[in-house]
Each structure stands twice: as structure tokens, then as C-alpha cells.
C-alpha positions as CSV (number, residue, x, y, z in Angstrom):
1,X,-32.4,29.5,-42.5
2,X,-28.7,29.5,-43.7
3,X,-27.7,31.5,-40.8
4,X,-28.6,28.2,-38.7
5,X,-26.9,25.6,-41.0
6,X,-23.8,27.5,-40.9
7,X,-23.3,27.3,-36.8
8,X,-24.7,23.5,-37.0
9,X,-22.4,22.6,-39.7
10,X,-19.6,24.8,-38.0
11,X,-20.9,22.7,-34.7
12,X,-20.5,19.4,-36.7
13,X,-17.0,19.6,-38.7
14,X,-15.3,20.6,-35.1
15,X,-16.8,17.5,-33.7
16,X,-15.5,15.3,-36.4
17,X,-12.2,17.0,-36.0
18,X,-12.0,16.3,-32.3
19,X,-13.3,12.8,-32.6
20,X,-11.1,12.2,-35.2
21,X,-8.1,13.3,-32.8
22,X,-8.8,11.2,-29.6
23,X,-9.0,8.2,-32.1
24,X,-5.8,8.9,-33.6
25,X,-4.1,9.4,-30.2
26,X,-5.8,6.1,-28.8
27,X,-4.6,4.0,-31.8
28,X,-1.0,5.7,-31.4
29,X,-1.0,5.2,-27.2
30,X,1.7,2.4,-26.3
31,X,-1.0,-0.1,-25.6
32,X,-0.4,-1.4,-21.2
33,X,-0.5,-4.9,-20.2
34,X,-2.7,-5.3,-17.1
35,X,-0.3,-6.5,-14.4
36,X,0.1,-10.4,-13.6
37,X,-1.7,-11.8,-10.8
38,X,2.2,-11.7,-8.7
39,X,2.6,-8.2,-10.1
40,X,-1.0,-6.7,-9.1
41,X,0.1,-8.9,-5.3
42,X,3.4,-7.0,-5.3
43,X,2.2,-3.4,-5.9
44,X,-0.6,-3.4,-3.7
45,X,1.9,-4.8,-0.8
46,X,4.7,-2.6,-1.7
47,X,2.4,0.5,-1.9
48,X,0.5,0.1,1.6
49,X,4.1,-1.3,2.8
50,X,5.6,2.0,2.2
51,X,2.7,3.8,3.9
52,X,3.7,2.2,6.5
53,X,6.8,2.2,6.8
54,X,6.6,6.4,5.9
55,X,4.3,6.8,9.1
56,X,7.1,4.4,11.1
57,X,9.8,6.6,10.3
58,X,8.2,10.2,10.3
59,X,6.4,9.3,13.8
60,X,8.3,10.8,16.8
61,X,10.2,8.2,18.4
62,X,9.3,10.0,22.2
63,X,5.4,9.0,21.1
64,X,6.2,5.2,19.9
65,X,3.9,4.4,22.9
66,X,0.6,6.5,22.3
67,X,-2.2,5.0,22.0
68,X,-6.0,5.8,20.9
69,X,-7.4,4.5,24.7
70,X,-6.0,2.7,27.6
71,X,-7.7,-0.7,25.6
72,X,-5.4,-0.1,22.0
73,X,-1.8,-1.0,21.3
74,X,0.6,1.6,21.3
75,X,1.8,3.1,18.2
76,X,4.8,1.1,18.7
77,X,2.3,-1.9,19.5
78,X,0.6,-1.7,16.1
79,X,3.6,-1.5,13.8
80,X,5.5,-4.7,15.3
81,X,1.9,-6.0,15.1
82,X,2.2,-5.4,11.6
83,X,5.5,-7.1,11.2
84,X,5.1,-9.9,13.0
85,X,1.7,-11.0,11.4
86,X,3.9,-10.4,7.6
87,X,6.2,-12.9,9.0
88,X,3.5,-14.9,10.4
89,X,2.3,-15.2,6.5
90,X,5.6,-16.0,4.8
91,X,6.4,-18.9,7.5
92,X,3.0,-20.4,6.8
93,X,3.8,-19.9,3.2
94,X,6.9,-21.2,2.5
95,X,6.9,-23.7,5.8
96,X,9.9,-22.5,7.1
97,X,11.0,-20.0,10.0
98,X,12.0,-16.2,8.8
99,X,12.1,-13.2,11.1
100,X,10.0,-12.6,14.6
101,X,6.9,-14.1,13.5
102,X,4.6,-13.4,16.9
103,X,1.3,-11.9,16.1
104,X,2.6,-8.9,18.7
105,X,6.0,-9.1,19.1
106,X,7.0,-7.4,22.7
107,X,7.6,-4.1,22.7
108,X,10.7,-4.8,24.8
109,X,12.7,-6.6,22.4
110,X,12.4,-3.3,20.0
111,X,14.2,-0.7,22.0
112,X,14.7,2.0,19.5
113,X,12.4,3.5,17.0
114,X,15.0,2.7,14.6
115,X,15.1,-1.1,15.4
116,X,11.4,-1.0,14.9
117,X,11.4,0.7,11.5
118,X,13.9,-1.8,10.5
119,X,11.6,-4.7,11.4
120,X,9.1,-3.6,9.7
121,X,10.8,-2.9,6.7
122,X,12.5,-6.1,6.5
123,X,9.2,-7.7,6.8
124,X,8.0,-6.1,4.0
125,X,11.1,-6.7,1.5
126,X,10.9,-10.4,2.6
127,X,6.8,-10.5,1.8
128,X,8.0,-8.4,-1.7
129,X,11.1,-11.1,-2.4
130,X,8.5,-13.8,-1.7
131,X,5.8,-13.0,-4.0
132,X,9.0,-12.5,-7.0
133,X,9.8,-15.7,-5.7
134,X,6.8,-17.7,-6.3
135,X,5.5,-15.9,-9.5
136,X,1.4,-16.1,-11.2
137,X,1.4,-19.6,-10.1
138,X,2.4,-19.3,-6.4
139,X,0.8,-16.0,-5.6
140,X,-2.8,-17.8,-7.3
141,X,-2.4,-20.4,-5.0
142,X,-2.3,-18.6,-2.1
143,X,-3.8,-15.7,-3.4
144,X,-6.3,-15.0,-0.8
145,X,-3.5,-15.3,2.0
146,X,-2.0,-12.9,-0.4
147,X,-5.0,-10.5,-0.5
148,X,-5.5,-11.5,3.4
149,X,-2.6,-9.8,4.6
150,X,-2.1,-7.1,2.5
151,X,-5.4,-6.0,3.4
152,X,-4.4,-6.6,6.9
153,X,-1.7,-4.1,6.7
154,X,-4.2,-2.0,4.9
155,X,-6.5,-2.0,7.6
156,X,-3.5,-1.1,10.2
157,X,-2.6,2.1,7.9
158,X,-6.0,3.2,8.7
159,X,-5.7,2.9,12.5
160,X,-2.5,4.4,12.6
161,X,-4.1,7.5,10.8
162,X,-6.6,8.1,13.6
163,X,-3.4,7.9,15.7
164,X,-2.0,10.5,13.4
165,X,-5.5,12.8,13.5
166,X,-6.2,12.2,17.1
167,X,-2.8,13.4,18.6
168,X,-2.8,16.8,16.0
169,X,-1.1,15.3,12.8
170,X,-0.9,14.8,9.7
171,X,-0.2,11.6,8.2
172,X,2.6,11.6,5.4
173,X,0.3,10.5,2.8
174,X,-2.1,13.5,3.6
175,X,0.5,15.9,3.4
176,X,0.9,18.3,0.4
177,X,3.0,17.4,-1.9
178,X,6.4,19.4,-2.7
């Protein structure tokens, strides 16, 4: 019988002992606000933003116009797409008239992959300086807008990964990393 009390005893001090430690390190943790409703807005547009604007840049400028099937937009197609609808969003927001807001800006008037890439990009530091701009009580009242388009661009990451998969690649975010 004491050889059993000893192992369950043995059993139960090292489970005080290890209790004991997680409750010291969660009372000595630096306790984390939850972000703002602006600040959640902003890091979920910034993060799928730079997904984005990653495939954009790392995307062969001599493939800018593949596409999925004959019916689809071009690579190209998708990310002024993109753009255009972010400026689409901020002119209906603030009322006022910034950057190429056509739902598909023409392929045409972007030349280069790098004039592209730089569209997009702006698009997505103006959307960012907007939602600084207009704080918790802004981004609430538009907040579905908000989660409207950033789910939009969201949903456009996705695509452009089945452009990455179907022509042999490897989307940046997929990659390994160094």
C-alpha cells in the first residue's frame, strides 16, 4: 500500500508545482488590450493588402496577362480590379474623388508591371491612412463597408492563388520561410 501513495503523492506535489507555475507566469504576463474596432479594420486590411501587393511584385511581369480561362481577367486584370474597387470605397466614404476609382480599370492605362504594383499599393496606403483618419467612430460607422472590402480583397488573394497553383507556382505566402 505505501508503495502506491508514494507515486500518487509524487503524481500530486508535481501537479501543484506545475499549476502553481502557469499561474504565476499568467499573473506576471503584460496583460494585451484587444485592438480598437479602427485597429482590428487596419490590420486585417494591411495584412491581406500586403498579400497582395507580395503576389503583385513577385509575379513575372511577361505573365501579367494569364488568366484561369478565356472567361477570367488577367492577372493583371484582377489586381487593378483590386485597386480600383479600394478606391471605389474611399470615394464613397469620404465623398470625394482619390485615385482611378473604376471597378476594372483598363489594362491599357497600366503599361508596366511596376505602374501596376504602384497602383495597388497606393490604394492600399490611402484605404490604411483613411481608416487612421476616421478612428473607432468612423470605421463603426461604416464598418461593414469596412469588413466589405477588405473581404473583397480577401477573396481576390484567393483567386490569384489558383493563378499561382494553376500555372506551377508557389504563392509568396506558401513559400518556406528563410
Amino acid at each position: 500500500m505505501m508503495r502506491l501513495v508514494r507515486p500518487v503523492f509524487v503524481l500530486a506535489a508535481l501537479c501543484v508545482a506545475l499549476f502553481g507555475g502557469v499561474v504565476r507566469a499568467q499573473e506576471n504576463a503584460p496583460s494585451k488590450k484587444p485592438p480598437t474596432g479602427a485597429g482590428a479594420v487596419l490590420s486585417n486590411w494591411n495584412d491581406v493588402g500586403n498579400r497582395l501587393v507580395a503576389m503583385a511584385e513577385d509575379w513575372p511581369e511577361d505573365k501579367y496577362d494569364y488568366k484561369l480561362a478565356p472567361t477570367t481577367r488577367t492577372f493583371q486584370e484582377v489586381i487593378l480590379h483590386v485597386a480600383g474597387s479600394n478606391y471605389h470605397m474611399l470615394n464613397y466614404m469620404t465623398k470625394s474623388t482619390v485615385g482611378d476609382g473604376r471597378n476594372d480599370p483598363a489594362a491599357a492605362d497600366y503599361k508596366t508591371k511596376a505602374a501596376t504594383v504602384a497602383f495597388l499599393k497606393k490604394s492600399i496606403e490611402a484605404g490604411a491612412a483613411e481608416a487612421k483618419k476616421q478612428g473607432d467612430a468612423g470605421v463603426n460607422k461604416l464598418l461593414e463597408d469596412w469588413i466589405g472590402y477588405t473581404e473583397h480583397m480577401g477573396e481576390h488573394y484567393g483567386l490569384l492563388v489558383a493563378y499561382y497553383r494553376a500555372s506551377g507556382g508557389v504563392p509568396p505566402e506558401s513559400r518556406p520561410k528563410k
